[in-house]
N, C-alpha and C positions, 0 to 999 in steps of 0.2 A: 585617480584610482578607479579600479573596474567595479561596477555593482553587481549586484544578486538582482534580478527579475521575477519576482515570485507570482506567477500565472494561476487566477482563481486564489489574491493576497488576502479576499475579505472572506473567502469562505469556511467552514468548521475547523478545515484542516487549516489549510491558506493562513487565517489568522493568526497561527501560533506558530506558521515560520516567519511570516511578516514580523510581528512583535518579537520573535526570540535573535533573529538576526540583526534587529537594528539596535536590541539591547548589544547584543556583541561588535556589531561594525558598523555603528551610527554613521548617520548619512552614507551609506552605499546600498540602501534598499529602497528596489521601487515595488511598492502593490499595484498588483494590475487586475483588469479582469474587464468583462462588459459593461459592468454599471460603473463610470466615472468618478460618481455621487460616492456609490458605498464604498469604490476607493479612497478616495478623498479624505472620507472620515475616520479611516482606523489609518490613513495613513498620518492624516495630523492629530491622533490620540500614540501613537509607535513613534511617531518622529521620524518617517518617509518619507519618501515620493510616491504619488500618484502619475496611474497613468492609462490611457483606453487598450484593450488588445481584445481582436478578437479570433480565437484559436483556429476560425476557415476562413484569416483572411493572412494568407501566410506573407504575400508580399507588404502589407503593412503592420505586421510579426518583424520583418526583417529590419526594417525602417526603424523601428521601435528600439529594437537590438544595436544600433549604430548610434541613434539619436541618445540613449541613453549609458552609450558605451558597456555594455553587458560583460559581465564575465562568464558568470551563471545563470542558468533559468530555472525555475524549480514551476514543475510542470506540477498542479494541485488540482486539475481538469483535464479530461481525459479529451484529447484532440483525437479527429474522424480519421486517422490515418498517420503516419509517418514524418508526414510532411514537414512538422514542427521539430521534431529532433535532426532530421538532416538538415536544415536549416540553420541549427544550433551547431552540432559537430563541424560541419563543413565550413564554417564562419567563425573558427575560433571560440568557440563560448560550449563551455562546459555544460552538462544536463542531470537534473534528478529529477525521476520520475517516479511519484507517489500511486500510479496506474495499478491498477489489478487484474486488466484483462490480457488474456497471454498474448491474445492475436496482436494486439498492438506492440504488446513491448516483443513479441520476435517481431516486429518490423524495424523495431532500433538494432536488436540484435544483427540483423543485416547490413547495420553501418559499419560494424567494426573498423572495415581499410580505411571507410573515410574518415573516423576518429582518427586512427592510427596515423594517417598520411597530412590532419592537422594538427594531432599532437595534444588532443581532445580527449575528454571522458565522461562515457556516460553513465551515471549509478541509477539502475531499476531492483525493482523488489523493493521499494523504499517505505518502511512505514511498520505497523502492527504485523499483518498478515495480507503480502507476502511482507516479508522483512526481517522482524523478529522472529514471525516463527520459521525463515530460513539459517536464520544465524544459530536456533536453539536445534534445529535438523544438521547443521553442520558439525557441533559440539558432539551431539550423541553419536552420528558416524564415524566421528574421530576417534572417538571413545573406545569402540568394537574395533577399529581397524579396518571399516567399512561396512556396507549394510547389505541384507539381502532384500529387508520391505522397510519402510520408511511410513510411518501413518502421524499424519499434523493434525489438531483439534483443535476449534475455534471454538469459542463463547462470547460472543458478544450481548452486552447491557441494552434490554431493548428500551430502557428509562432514558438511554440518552438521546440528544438532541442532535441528529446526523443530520451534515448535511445533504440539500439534496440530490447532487450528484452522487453520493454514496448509496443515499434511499434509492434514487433509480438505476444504479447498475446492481445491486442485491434485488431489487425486485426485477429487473430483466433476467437474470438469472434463472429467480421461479420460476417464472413464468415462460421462457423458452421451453420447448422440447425435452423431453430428459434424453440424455445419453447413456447407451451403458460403460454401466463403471463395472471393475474387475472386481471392485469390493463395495459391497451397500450398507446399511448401518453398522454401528458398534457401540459396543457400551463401554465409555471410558470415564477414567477417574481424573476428576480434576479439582485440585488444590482451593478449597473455600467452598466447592458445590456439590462435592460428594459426584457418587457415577451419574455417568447422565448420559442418553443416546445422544448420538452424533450421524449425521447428515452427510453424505458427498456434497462437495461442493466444489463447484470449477474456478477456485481460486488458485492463482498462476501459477505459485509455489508449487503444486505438485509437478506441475509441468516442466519447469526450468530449474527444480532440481533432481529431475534425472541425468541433465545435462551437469551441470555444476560440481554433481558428487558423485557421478558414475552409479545409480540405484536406478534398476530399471521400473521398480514395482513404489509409486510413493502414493499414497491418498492423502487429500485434504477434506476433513467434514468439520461440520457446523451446527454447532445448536444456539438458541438467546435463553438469555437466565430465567427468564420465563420457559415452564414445563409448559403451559396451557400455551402458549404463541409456539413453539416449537411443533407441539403435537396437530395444530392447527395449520399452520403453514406445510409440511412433509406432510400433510395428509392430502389435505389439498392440491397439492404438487401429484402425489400417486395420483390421485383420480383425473389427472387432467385439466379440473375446474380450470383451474389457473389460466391454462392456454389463452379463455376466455378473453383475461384484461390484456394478451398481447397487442391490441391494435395501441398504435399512439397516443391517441386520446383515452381512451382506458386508465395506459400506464402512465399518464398525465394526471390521471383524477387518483387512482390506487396511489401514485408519489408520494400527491398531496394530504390524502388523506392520512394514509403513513405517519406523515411529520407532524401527525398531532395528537397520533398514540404513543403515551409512555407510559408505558406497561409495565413497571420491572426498576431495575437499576441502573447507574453507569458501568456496573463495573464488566471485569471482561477477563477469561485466561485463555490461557494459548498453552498449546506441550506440543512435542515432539520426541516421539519415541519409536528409536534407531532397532530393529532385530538383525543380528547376524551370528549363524553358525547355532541358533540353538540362546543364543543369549540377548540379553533387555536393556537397554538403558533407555530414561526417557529426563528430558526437561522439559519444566514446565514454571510458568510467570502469572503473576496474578495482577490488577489493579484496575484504575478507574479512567474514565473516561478518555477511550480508544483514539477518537479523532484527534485529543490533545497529543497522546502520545506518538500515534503516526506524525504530527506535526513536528515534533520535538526530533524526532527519527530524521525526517527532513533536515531541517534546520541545521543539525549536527552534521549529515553530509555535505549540505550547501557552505557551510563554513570553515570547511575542510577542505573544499573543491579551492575555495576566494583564498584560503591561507598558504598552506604546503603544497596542496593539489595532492592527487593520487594519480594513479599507473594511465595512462591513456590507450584507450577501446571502450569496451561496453562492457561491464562489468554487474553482475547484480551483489546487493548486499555481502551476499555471506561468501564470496567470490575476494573480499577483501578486508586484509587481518586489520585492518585501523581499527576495521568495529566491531570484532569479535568481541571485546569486553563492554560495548554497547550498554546492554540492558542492566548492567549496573552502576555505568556510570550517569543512566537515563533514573535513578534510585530503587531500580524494582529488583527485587527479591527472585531469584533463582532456584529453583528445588529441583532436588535431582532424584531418579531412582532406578536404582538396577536390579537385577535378575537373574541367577543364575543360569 
């Protein structure tokens, strides 16, 4: 029987498709990542396989994938390029990718023939945000009959403990250059926090659902449930300071230092709210700790991919009906609200 590869098994995310997939299809899950060690041990606490991989070394990526007869890989770190998904599509073995940066997933997005032409599938957008808040963007468009603006809202818990692959692509974010956006802050309501400013933020979602839902205007912003970190970071950001810690070593030390404030809570909402023609609807989700759920979002499509399978190409989340009912069968609460 084919296993699951779960790339980055031991990490904040990683963990909880590691452990939720071998709860569901014992023995057909391997954790992998760089450290061997820390594979090892959450794979004999889950009841896995361990195993070394390292995501820029594609040709012992492939080795990996045969040695252990792969079916799926659930990518939990973000690889320098491509290289790792065509690897995967073009060899038979299925891909979820829990990534959030857009340049990389349109480079899968370019597999499509070669998924097609193995008979492959790959699911991106996978996780919180993008993910869920694509699937709650898809409902509210449905809703109107389509949309003319599309605006997503992120809150994330700055009390939780992220890993840090997630700490350093949020802080390369800052810290890069700003671009202009068509739309800058807003004040939105969200379900448990009351109004709160919101942030642009070059999360993929806004990107690849222009494509996905035909909306050519969609923003994604961001704030953490901390007002004093918000207001501190977007400030910092306008003035440029930030720029400062772009060098490597900077964003080495800002990482680390990061991962040892928790300022705040775990918890986290998300909404999505569809306008067209003059009218509103929006959804919007609430709960705790973001990285479990991205994992669990994971996990659900990796076992999905091992069981029935879904459509073969490149597909992201809200691109397919299996998981439009998702975030309640994941237990979370739904709120809706509309507008004349």
């Amino acid at each position: 029987m084919r296993t699951v590869l779960v790339v980055g098994g031991y990490g904040a995310v990683g963990a909880t498709v590691t452990r939720s997939l071998a709860g569901w299809s014992p023995g057909r899950v391997v954790c992998a990542g760089r450290d061997l060690a820390r594979a090892r041990a959450l794979a004999d606490e889950a009841g896995a396989t361990a195993a070394r991989v390292d995501v820029t070394d594609v040709a012992g990526f492939e080795r990996l994938l045969t040695e252990q007869d792969v079916g799926v890989v659930v990518l939990c770190v973000e690889p320098p390029d491509g290289a790792l998904a065509r690897a995967c599509l073009s060899n038979g073995v299925h891909l979820v990718d829990v990534g959030a940066s857009y340049h990389l997933l349109a480079l899968t997005e370019e597999l499509t023939e070669t998924a097609l032409a193995a008979g492959t599938t790959a699911v991106l957008s996978v996780g919180l945000a993008p993910g869920l808040t694509n699937v709650l963007a898809g409902r509210a468009c449905r809703d109107l009959g389509g949309a003319d603006r599309i605006d997503v809202t992120v809150l994330l818990g700055a009390g939780e403990r992220h890993g840090a692959d997630a700490l350093r692509w949020t802080l390369t974010q800052l810290v890069a250059p700003r671009q202009r956006a068509p739309h800058g802050a807003a004040r939105v309501f969200l379900p448990g926090y009351g109004y709160r400013t919101v942030h642009p933020f070059p999360f993929s979602d806004q990107y690849t659902l222009r494509r996905t839902l035909g909306v050519a205007d969609v923003t994604t912003r961001l704030c953490l449930d901390s007002r004093v970190l918000t207001t501190l970071l977007f400030g910092l950001r306008r003035t440029g300071l930030l720029r400062l810690a772009s060098r490597p070593d900077a964003l080495r030390a800002l990482t680390a230092a990061a991962g040892k404030v928790h300022f705040g809570s775990d918890g986290f909402a998300i909404s999505a709210e569809a306008v067209h023609n003059g009218h509103q609807v929006a959804y919007a989700l609430t709960g705790n700790a973001q990285g479990h759920v991205t994992g669990l979002v994971a996990a659900h499509v990796a076992h999905t991919l091992l069981g029935r399978g879904l459509p073969p190409g490149v597909h992201h989340l809200d691109e397919l009906t299996a998981f439009a009912g998702l975030p309640e069968r994941l237990g979370l609460r739904v709120l809706t609200r509309t507008a004349p």
